[in-house]
LUMVOVO-712595 format. One record per residue (C-alpha): residue number from 1; residue in one letter; z, y, x. Coordinates in Angstrom, 2 decimals. Each point is the difference from the previous one (the first is absolute). Example, Ala and Ser with C-alpha at 12.3 -4.5 7.8 and 13.67 -1.06 7.14 Angstrom:
2
- i, aa, zz, yy, xx
- 1, a, 7.80, -4.50, 12.30;
- 2, s, -0.66, 3.44, 1.37;
// end
This chain:
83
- i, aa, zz, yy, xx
- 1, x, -5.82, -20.81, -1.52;
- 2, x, -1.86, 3.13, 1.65;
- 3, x, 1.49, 0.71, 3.89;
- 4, x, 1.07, 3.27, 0.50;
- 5, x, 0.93, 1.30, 3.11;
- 6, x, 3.94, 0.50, 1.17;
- 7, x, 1.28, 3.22, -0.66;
- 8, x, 2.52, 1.42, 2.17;
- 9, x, 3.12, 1.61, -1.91;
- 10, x, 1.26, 2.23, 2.43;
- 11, x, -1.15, 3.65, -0.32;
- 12, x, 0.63, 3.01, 1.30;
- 13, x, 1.43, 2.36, -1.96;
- 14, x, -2.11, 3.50, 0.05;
- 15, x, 1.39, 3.20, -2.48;
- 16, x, -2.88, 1.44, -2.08;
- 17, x, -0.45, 2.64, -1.30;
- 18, x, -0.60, 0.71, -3.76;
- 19, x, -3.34, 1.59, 1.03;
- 20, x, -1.43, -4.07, 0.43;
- 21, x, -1.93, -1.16, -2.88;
- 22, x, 2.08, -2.07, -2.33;
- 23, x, 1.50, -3.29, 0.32;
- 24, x, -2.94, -1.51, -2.43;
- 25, x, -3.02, 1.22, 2.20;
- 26, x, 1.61, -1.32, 3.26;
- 27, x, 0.77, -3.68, -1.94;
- 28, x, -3.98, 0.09, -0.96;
- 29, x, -0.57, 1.32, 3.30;
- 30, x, 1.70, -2.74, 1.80;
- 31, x, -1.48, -2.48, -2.50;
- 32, x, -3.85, 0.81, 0.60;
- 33, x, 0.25, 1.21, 3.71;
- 34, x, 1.70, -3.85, 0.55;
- 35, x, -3.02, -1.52, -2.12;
- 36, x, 2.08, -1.25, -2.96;
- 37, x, 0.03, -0.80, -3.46;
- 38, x, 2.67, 0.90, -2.10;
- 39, x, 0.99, -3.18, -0.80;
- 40, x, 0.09, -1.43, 3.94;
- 41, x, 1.91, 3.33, 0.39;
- 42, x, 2.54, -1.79, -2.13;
- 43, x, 0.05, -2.87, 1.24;
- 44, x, 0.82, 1.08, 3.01;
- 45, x, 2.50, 1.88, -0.87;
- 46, x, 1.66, -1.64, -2.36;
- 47, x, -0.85, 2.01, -3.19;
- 48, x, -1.95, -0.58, -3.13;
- 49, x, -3.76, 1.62, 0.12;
- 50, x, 1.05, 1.85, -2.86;
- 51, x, 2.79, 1.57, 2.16;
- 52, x, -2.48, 1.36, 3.36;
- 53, x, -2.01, 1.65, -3.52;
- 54, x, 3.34, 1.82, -0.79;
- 55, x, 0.21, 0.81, 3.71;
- 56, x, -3.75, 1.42, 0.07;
- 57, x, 0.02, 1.87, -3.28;
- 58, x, 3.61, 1.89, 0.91;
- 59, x, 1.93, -1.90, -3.00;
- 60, x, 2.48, -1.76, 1.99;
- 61, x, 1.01, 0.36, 4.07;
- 62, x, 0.24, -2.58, 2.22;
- 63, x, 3.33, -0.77, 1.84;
- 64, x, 0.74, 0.81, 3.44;
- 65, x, -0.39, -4.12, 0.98;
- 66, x, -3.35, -0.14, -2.18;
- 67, x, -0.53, 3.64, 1.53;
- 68, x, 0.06, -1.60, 3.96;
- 69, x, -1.81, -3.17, -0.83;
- 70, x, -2.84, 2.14, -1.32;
- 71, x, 0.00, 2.48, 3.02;
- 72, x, 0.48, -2.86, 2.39;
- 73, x, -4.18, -0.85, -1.14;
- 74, x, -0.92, 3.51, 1.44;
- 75, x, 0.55, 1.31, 3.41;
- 76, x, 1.82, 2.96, -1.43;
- 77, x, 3.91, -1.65, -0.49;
- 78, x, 0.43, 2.67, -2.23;
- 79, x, 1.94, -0.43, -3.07;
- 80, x, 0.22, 2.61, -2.48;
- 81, x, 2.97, 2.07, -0.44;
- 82, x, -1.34, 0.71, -3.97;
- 83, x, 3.43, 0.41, -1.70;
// end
């Protein structure tokens, strides 16, 4: 089984504005910039690879927990406010 590093769950909670690209380029975003594929993406999260593809091509949006885990890889803790 691949080791991943611990990822922190708390985040802080920053407004955006609907100027900010949308939630699927900041999920690839957060996905390349980290140096993943989508499947160890999943894994880490706890999602099917199939699901981070929904994410990345705007068909589905993650949830605010799968939201923090995923900006908890950048040094943004942003999540997206993409309602």
């Amino acid at each position: 089984m691949p080791h991943y590093p611990a990822m922190p769950i708390l985040v802080e909670f920053l407004e955006v504005s609907r100027s900010e690209p949308p939630i699927s380029s900041w999920v690839k975003e957060v996905r390349i910039k980290s140096g993943f594929t989508r499947k160890q993406l999943a894994e880490m999260v706890g999602v099917h690879e199939k699901t981070v593809q929904s994410w990345e091509i705007g068909k589905t949006v993650p949830g605010r927990a799968k939201q923090q885990m995923l900006a908890s890889l950048t040094s943004e803790d942003t999540v997206i406010n993409d309602e």
